[in-house]
C-alpha angles and dihedrals in degrees: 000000000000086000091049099050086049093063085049103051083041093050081047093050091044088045086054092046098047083042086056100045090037081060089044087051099049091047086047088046089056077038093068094025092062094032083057092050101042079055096049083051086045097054092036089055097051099047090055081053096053090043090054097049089049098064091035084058097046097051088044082056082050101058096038089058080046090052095047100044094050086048081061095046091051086042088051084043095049094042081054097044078051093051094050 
């Protein structure tokens, strides 16, 4: 019977144990659930951001050839008005 109350005590201890691991599992489990979204946001975010920049950039290339080519037009004004 001692023997018998032992296993028992011991299948009670394991039963704690795998109760226990089964909880850390399932915290570890939101844990990468929400590691995994926040990333997804993260990524999402950044490329927004780079997209962003991008165009920024791009129109930024455009003026500049606006600018430069109306820097020519007044040039090309000025050498006329000279010439007049």
């Amino acid at each position: 019977m001692n023997k018998l109350s032992l296993e028992n005590e011991t299948l009670k201890v394991e039963l704690q144990f795998k109760s226990k691991k089964d909880e850390e599992i399932s915290h570890l489990k939101q844990q990468l659930d929400q590691y995994q979204k926040d990333n997804i946001k993260l990524i999402s975010d950044q490329a927004f951001y780079i997209f962003i920049f991008k165009t920024t950039f791009i129109e930024i290339k455009k003026l500049k050839k606006d600018i430069e080519s109306k820097n020519n037009e007044i040039q090309i004004m000025k050498y006329y008005i000279l010439l007049h």
